[in-house]
ChimeraX commands (.cxc) that place a marker at each C-alpha (Angstrom):
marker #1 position 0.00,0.00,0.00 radius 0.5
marker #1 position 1.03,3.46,-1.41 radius 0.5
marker #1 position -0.31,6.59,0.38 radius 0.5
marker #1 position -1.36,8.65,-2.72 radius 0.5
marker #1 position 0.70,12.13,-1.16 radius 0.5
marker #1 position 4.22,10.00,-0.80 radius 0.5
marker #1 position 6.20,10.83,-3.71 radius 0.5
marker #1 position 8.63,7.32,-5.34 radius 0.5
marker #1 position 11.26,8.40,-7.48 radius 0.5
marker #1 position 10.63,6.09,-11.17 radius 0.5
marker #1 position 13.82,4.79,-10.63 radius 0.5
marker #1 position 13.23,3.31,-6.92 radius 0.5
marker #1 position 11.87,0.01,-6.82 radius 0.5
marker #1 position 9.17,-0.67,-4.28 radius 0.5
marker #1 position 7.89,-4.56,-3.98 radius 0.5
marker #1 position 4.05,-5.33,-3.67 radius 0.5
marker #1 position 3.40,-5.61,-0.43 radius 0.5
marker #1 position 5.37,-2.70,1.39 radius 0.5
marker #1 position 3.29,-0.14,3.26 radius 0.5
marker #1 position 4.60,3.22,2.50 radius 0.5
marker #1 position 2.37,6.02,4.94 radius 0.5
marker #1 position 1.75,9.96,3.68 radius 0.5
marker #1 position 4.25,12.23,3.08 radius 0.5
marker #1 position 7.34,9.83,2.70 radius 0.5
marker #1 position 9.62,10.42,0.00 radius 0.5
marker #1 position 11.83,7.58,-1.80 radius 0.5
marker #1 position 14.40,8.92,-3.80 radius 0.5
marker #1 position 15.99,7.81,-6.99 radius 0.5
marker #1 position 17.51,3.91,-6.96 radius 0.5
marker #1 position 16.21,2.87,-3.54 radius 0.5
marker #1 position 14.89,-0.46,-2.74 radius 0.5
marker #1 position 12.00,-1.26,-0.90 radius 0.5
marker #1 position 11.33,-4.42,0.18 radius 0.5
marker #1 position 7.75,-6.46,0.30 radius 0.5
marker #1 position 7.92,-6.49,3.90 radius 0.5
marker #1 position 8.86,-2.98,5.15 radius 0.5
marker #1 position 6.36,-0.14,6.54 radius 0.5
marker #1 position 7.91,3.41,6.17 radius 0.5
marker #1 position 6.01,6.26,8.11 radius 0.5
marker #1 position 4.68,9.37,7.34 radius 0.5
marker #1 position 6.98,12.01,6.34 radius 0.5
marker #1 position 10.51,9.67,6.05 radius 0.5
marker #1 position 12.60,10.84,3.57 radius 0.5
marker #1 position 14.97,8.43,1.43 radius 0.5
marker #1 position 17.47,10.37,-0.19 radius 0.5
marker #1 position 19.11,7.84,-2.99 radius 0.5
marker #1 position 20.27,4.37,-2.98 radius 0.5
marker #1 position 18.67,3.53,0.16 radius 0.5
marker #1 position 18.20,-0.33,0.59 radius 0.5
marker #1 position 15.30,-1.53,3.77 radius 0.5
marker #1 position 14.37,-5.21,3.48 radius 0.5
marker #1 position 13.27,-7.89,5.42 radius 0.5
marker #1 position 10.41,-6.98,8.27 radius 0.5
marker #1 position 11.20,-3.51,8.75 radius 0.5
marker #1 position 9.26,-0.94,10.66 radius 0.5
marker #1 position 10.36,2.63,9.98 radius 0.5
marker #1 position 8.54,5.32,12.08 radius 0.5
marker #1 position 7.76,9.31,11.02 radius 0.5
marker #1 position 9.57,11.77,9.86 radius 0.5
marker #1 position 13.23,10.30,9.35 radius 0.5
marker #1 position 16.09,11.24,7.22 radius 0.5
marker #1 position 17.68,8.06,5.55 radius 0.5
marker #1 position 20.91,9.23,3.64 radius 0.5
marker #1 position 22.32,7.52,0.50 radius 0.5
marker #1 position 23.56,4.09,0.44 radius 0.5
marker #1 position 21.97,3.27,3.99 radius 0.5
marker #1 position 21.32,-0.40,4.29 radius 0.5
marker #1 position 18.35,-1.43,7.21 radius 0.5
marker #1 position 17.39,-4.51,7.98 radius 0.5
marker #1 position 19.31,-7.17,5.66 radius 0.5
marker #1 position 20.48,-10.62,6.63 radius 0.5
marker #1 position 22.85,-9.87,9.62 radius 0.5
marker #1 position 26.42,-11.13,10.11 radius 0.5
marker #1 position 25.37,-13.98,12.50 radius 0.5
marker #1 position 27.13,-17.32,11.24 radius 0.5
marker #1 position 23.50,-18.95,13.29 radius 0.5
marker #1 position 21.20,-16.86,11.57 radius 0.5
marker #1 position 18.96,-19.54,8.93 radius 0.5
marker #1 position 16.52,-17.36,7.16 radius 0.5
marker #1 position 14.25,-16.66,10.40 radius 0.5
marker #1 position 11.39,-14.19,10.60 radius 0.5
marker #1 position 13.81,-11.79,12.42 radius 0.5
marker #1 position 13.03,-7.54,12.37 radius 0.5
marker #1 position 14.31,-4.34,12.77 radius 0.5
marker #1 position 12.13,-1.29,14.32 radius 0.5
marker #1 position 13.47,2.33,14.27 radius 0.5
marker #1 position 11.51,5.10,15.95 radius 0.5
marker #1 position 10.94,8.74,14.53 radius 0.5
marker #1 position 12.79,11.50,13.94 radius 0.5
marker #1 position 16.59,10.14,13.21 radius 0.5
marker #1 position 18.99,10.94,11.06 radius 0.5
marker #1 position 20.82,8.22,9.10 radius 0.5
marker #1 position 23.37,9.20,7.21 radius 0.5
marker #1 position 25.29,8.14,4.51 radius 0.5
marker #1 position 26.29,4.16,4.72 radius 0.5
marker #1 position 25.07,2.96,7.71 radius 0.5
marker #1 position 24.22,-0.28,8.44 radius 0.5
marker #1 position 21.68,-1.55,10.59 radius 0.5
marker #1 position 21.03,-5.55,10.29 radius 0.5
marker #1 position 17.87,-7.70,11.41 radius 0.5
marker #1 position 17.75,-9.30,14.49 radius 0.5
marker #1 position 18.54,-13.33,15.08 radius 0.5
marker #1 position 16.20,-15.94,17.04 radius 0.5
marker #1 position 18.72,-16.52,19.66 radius 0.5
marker #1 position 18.95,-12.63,20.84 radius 0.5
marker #1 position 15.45,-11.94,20.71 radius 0.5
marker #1 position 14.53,-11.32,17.28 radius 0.5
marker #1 position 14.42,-7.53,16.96 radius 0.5
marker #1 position 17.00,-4.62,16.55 radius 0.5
marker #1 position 15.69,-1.78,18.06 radius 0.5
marker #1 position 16.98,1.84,17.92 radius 0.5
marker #1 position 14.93,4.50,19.28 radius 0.5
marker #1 position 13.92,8.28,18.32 radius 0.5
marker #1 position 15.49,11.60,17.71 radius 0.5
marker #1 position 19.11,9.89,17.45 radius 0.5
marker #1 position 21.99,10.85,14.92 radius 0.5
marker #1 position 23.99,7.84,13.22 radius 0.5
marker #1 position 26.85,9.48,11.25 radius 0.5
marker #1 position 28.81,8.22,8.07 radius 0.5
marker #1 position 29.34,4.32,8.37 radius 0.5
marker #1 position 27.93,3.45,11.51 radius 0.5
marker #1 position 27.28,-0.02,12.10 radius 0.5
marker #1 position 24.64,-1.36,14.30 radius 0.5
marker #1 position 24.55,-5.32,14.37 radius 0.5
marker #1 position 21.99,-7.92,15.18 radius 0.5
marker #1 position 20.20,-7.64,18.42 radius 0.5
marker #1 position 21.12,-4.51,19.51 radius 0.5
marker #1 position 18.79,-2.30,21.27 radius 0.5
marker #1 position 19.55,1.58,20.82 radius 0.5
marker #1 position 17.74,4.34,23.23 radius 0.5
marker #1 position 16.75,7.71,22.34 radius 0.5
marker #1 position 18.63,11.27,21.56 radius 0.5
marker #1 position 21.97,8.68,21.14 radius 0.5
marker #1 position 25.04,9.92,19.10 radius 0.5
marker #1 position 27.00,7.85,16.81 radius 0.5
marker #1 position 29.87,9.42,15.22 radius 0.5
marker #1 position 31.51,8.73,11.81 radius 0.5
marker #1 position 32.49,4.27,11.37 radius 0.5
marker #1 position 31.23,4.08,15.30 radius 0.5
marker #1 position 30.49,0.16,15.28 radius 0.5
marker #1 position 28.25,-2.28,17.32 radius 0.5
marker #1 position 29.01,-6.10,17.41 radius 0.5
marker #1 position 25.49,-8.06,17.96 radius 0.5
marker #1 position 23.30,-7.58,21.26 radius 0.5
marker #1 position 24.63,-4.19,22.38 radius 0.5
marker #1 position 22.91,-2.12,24.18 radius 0.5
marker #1 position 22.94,1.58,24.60 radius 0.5
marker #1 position 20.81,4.19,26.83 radius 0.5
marker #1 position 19.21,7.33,25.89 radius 0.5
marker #1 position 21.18,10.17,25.51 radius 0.5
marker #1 position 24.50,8.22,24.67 radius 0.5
marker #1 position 27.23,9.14,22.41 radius 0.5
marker #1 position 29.88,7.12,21.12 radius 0.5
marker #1 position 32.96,8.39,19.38 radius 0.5
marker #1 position 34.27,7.84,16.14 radius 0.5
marker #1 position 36.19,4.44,15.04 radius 0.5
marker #1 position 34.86,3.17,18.33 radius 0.5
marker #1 position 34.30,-0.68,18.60 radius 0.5
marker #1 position 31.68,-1.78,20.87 radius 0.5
marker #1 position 32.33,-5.94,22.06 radius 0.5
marker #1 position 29.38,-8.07,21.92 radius 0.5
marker #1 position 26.83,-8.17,24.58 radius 0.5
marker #1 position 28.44,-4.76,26.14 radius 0.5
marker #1 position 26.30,-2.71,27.40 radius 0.5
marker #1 position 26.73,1.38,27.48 radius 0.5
marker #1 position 24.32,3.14,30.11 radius 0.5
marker #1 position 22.29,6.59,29.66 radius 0.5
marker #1 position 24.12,9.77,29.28 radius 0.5
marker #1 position 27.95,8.08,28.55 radius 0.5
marker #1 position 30.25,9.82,26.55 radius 0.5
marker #1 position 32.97,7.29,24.82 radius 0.5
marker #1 position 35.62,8.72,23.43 radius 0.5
marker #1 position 36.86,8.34,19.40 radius 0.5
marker #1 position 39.11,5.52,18.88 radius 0.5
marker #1 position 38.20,3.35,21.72 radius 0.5
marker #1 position 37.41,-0.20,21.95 radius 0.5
marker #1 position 34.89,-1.21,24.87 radius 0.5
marker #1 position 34.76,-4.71,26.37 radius 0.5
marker #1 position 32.97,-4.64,29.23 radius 0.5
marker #1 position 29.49,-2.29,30.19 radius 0.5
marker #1 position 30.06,1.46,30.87 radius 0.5
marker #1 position 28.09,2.78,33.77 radius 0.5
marker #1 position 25.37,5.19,33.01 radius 0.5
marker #1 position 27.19,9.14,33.07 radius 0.5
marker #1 position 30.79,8.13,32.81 radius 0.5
marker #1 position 33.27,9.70,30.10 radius 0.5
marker #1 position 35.29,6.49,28.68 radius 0.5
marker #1 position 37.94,6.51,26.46 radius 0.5
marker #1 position 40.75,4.10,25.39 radius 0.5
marker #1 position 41.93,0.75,24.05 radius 0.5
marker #1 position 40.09,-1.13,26.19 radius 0.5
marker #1 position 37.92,1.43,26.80 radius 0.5
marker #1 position 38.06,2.76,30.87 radius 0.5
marker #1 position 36.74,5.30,33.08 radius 0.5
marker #1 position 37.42,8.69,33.33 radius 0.5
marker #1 position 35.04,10.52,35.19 radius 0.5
marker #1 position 31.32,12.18,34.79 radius 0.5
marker #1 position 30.13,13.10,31.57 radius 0.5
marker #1 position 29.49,16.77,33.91 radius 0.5
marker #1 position 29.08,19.59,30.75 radius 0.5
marker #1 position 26.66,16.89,29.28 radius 0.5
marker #1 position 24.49,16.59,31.86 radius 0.5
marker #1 position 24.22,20.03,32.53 radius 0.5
marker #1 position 23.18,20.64,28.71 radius 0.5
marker #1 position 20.34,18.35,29.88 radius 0.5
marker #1 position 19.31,20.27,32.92 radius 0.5
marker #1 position 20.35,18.19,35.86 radius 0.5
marker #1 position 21.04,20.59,38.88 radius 0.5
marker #1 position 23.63,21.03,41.12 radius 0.5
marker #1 position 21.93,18.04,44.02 radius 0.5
marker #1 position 21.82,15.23,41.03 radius 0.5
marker #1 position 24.98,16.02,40.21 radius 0.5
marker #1 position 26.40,15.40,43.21 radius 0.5
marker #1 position 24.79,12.57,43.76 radius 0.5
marker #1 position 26.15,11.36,40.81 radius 0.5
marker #1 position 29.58,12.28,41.79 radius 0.5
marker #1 position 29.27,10.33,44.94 radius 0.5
marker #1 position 27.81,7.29,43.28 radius 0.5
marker #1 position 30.86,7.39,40.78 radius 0.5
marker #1 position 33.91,7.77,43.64 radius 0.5
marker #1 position 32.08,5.11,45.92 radius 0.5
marker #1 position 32.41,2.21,42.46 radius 0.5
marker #1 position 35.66,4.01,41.16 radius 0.5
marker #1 position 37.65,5.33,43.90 radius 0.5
marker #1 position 36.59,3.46,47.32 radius 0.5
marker #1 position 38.20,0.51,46.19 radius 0.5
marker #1 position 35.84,-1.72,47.66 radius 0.5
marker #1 position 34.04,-4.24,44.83 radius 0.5
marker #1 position 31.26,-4.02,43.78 radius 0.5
marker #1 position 29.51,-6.52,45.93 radius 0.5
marker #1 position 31.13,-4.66,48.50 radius 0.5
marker #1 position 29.16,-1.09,46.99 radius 0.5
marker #1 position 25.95,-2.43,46.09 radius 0.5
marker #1 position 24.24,-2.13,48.95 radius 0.5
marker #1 position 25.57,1.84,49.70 radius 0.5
marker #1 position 24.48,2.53,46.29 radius 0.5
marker #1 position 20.99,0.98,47.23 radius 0.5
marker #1 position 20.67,3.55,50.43 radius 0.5
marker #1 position 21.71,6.25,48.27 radius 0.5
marker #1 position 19.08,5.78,45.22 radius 0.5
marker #1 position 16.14,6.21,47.66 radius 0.5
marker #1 position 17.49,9.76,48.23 radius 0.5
marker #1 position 18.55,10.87,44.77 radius 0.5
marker #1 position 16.70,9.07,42.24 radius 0.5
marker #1 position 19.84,9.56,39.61 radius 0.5
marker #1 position 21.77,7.19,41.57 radius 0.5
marker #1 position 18.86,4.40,40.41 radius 0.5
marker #1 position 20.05,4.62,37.10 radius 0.5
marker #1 position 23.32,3.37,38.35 radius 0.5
marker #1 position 21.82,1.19,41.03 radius 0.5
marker #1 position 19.56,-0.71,38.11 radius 0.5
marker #1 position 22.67,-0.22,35.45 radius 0.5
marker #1 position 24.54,-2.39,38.03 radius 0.5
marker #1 position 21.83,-5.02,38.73 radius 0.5
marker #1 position 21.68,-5.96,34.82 radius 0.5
marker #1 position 25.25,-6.02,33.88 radius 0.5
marker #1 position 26.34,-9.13,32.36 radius 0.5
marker #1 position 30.11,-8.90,31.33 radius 0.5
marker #1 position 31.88,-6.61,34.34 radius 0.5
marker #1 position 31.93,-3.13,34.44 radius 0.5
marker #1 position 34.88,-1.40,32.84 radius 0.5
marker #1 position 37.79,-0.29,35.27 radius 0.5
marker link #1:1,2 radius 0.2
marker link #1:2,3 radius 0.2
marker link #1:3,4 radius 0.2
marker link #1:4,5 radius 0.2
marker link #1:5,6 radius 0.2
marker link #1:6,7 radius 0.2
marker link #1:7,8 radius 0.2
marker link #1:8,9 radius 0.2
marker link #1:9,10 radius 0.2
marker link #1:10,11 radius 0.2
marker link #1:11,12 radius 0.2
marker link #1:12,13 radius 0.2
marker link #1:13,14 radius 0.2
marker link #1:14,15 radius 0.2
marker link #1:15,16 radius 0.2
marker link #1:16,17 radius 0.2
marker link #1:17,18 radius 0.2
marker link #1:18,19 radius 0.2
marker link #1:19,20 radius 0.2
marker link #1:20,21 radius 0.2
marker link #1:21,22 radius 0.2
marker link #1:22,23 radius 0.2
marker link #1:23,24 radius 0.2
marker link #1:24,25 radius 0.2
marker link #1:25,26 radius 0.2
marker link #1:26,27 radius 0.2
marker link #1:27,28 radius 0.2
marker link #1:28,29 radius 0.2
marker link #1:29,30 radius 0.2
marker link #1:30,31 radius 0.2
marker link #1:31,32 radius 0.2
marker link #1:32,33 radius 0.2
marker link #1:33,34 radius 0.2
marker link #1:34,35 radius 0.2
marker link #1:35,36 radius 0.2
marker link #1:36,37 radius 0.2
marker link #1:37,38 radius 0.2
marker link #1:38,39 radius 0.2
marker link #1:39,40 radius 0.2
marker link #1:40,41 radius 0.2
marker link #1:41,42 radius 0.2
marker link #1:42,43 radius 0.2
marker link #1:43,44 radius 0.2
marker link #1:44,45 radius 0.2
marker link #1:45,46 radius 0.2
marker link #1:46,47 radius 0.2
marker link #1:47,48 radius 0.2
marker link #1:48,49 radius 0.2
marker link #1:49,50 radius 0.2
marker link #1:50,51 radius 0.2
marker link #1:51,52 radius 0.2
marker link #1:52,53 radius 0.2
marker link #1:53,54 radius 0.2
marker link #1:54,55 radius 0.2
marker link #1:55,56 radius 0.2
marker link #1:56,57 radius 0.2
marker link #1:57,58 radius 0.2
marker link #1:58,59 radius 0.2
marker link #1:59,60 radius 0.2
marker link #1:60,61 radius 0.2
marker link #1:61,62 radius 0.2
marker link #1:62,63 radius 0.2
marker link #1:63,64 radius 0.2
marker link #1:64,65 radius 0.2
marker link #1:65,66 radius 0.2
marker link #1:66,67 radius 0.2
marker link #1:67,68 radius 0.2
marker link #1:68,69 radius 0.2
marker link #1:69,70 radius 0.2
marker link #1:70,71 radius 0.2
marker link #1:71,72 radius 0.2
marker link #1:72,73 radius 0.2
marker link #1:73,74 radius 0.2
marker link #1:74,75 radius 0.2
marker link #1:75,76 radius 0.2
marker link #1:76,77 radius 0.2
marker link #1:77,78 radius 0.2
marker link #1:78,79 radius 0.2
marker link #1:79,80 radius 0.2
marker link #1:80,81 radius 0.2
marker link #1:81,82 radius 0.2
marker link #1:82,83 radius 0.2
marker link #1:83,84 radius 0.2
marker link #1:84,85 radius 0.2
marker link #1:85,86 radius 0.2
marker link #1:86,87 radius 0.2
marker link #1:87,88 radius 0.2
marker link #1:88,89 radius 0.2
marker link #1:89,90 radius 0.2
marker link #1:90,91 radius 0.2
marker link #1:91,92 radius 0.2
marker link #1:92,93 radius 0.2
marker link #1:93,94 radius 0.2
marker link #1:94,95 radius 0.2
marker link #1:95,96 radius 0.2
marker link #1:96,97 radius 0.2
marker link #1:97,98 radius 0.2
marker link #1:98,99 radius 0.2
marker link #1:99,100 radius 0.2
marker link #1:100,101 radius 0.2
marker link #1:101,102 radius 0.2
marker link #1:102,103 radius 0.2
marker link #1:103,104 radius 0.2
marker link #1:104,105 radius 0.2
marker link #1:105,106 radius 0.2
marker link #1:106,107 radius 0.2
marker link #1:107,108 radius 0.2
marker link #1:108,109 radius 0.2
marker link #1:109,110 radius 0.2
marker link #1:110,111 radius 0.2
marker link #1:111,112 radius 0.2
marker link #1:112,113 radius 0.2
marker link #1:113,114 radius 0.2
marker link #1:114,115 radius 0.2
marker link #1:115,116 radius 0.2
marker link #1:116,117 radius 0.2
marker link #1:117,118 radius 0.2
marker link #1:118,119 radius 0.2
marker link #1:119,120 radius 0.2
marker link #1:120,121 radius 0.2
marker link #1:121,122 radius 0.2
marker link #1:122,123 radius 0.2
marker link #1:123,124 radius 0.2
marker link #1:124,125 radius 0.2
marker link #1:125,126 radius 0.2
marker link #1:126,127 radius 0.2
marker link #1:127,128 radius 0.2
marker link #1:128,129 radius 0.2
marker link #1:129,130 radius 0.2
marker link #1:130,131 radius 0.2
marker link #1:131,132 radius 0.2
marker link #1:132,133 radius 0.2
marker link #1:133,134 radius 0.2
marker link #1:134,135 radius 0.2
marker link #1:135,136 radius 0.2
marker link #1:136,137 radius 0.2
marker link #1:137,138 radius 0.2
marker link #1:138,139 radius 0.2
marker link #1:139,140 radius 0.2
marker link #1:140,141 radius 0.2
marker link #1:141,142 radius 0.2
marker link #1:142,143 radius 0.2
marker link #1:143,144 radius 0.2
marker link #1:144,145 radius 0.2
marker link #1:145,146 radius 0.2
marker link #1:146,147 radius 0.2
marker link #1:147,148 radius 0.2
marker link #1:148,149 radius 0.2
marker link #1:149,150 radius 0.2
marker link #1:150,151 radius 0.2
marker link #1:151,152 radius 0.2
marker link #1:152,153 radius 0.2
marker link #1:153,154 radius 0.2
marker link #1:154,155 radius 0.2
marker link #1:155,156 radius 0.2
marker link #1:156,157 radius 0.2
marker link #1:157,158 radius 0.2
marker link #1:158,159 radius 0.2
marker link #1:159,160 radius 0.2
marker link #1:160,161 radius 0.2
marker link #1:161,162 radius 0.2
marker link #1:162,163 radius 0.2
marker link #1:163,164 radius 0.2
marker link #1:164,165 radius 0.2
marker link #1:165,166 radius 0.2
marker link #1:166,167 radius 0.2
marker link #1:167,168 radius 0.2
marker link #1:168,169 radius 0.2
marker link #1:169,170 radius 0.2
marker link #1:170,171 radius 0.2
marker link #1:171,172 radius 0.2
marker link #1:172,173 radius 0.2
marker link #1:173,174 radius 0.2
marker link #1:174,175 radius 0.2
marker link #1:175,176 radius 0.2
marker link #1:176,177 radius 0.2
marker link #1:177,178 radius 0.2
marker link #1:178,179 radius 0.2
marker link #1:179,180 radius 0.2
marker link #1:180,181 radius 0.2
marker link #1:181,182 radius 0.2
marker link #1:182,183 radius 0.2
marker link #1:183,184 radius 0.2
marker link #1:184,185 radius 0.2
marker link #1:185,186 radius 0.2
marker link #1:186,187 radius 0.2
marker link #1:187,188 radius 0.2
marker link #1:188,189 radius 0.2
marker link #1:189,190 radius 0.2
marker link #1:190,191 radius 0.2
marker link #1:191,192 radius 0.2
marker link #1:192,193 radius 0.2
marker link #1:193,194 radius 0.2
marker link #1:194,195 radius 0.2
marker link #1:195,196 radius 0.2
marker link #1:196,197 radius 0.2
marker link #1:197,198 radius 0.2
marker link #1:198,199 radius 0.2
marker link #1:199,200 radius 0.2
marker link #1:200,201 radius 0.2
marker link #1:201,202 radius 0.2
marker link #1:202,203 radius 0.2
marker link #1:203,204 radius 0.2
marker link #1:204,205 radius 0.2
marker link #1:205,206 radius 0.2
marker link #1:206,207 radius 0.2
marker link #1:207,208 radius 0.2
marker link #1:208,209 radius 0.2
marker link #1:209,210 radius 0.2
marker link #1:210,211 radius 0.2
marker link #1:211,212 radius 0.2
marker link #1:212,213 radius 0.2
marker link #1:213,214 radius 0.2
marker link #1:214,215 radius 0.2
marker link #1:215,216 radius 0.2
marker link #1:216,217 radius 0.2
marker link #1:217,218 radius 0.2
marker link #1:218,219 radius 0.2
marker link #1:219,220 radius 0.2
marker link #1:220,221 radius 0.2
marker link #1:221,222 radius 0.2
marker link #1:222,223 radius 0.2
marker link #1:223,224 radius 0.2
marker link #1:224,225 radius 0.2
marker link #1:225,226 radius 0.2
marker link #1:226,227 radius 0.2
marker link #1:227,228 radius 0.2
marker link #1:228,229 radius 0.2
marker link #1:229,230 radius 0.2
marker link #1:230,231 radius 0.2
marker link #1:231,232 radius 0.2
marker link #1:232,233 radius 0.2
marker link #1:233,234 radius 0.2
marker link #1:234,235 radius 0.2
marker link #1:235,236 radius 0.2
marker link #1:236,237 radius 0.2
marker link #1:237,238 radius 0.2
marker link #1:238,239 radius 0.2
marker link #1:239,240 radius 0.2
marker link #1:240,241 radius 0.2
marker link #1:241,242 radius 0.2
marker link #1:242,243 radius 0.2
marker link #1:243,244 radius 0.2
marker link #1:244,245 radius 0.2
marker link #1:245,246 radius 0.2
marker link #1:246,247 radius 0.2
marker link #1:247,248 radius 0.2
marker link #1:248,249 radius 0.2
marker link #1:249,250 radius 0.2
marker link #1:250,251 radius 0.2
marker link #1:251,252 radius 0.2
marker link #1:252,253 radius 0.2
marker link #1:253,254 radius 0.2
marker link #1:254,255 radius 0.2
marker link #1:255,256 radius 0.2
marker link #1:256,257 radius 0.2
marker link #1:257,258 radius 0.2
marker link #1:258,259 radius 0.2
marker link #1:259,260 radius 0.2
marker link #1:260,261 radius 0.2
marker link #1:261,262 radius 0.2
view
C-alpha cells in the first residue's frame, strides 16, 4: 500500500506488499522491500536499501547508500522471521548499516527516536539503541549491544558483543569497549576505561547542582573506594532512595552481564 501524497522516485523500486504512509519520499535507486512499513513524512534520499520486516517510524532522514534490515552477520542466523524497528525522527546518514535481528537474541534490533547515526555506523543484530543517542563517523556495534538514551559514542569506536553502554555516557573516538560502561561516565581508550562524569553533558540536559552530586558520589564510591562491587551495592541501594539519579546506576549495576569497565 502506497499513500497517494508520498512521492517514489521512477527509478526506486518498491515490492508489492510494502506499506509506505503519507508524506514519505523515496528517492531515486532505492529499494523497498515487500515487507517494510515506512512512516509518514521519512525521507529516502538515494540508494537507500530496507528489506526484510522492517518498521520505519515518522519523519526520518535516511541518507544515500543506507542499508536497514538485511540478513545480519550472524554465522547462526537460517533465514528466520527476524526484524528491525526504528523510531521517529533520526537521522541516518550516509552508509550505515543496521542488520535484522537473530532468534537466539530476541529477534528484533531496536533503535529509538530523535538519534543521529553518522557516516558508516554499524549497528549489528540484536542490539537495542535508546533515544537522543550519538553515533559518530564508522562508530560500530558487534550483535546484542545495548545503549541508553542520551549516549554518544565516538568515532572508530568498537563496541564488544553483549556490552552494554548506560544513559548519558560519553565514549571517546578511537576506543574499543569490552565490558558495560556505567550510566554518566566519560570512557575513552583501548580497552575502553573510566574517566570521570560526563558533567558539561548533563548540565546541557538540565540536571542541577543536588543530582549532580549525587552522581559524583555514586561514581567515587564504584571508582575510587576501592571496595568491589559486591562490596558497593548495597551503599548505592541507600543512596538511590534519596537521589533518584543514583537508580540509574543502582539498576545499570543489577543488569550487567560482562563486568563493568575499570
Amino acid at each position: 500500500m502506497i499513500d497517494q501524497s508520498a512521492f517514489i522516485h521512477p527509478s526506486a523500486v518498491v515490492e508489492s506488499g510494502a506499506i509506505i504512509h503519507a508524506g514519505v519520499h523515496v528517492g531515486p535507486f532505492c529499494f523497498i522491500g515487500p515487507q517494510v512499513e515506512i512512516g509518514a513524512g521519512t525521507v529516502l534520499k538515494s540508494h537507500v536499501v530496507i528489506n526484510g520486516i522492517t518498521r520505519i517510524g515518522e519523519d526520518n532522514q535516511i541518507y544515500q547508500f543506507a542499508t536497514i534490515g538485511e540478513v545480519n552477520q550472524d554465522l547462526k542466523y537460517a533465514g528466520e522471521p527476524t526484524r528491525v524497528e526504528i523510531g521517529h525522527r533520526n537521522r541516518i546518514r550516509e552508509s550505515v548499516t543496521i542488520h535484522r535481528g537473530t532468534a537466539q537474541g530476541g529477534e528484533v534490533t531496536r533503535v529509538g527516536s530523535d538519534n543521529l547515526l553518522m557516516v558508516n555506523t554499524h549497528i549489528a543484530h540484536d542490539c537495542m539503541i535508546g533515544d537522543h543517542c550519538i553515533f559518530a563517523n564508522n562508530a560500530t556495534l558487534g550483535g546484542h549491544v545495548t545503549v541508553g538514551d542520551f549516549a554518544i559514542i565516538g568515532g572508530l569506536t568498537a563496541v564488544h558483543q553483549f556490552c552494554s553502554i548506560g544513559a548519558h555516557v560519553m565514549v571517546g573516538g578511537c576506543s574499543g569497549v569490552a565490558q558495560d560502561v556505567p550510566p554518566y561516565v566519560i570512557a575513552q581508550g583501548n580497552h575502553a576505561t573510566p574517566y570521570g562524569i560526563n558533567l558539561e553533558g548533563l548540565k546541557r540536559r538540565g540536571f542541577d547542582k543536588e543530582a549532580l552530586h549525587a552522581i559524583r558520589a555514586a561514581y567515587k564510591l564504584i571508582y575510587r573506594s576501592g571496595k568491589t562491587l559486591d562490596e558497593i551495592k548495597p551503599e548505592l541501594e541507600i543512596m538511590a532512595t534519596q537521589h533518584a539519579v543514583v537508580k540509574t546506576f543502582t539498576d545499570f549495576l543489577a543488569r550487567s552481564q560482562r563486568g563493568i569497565i575499570r
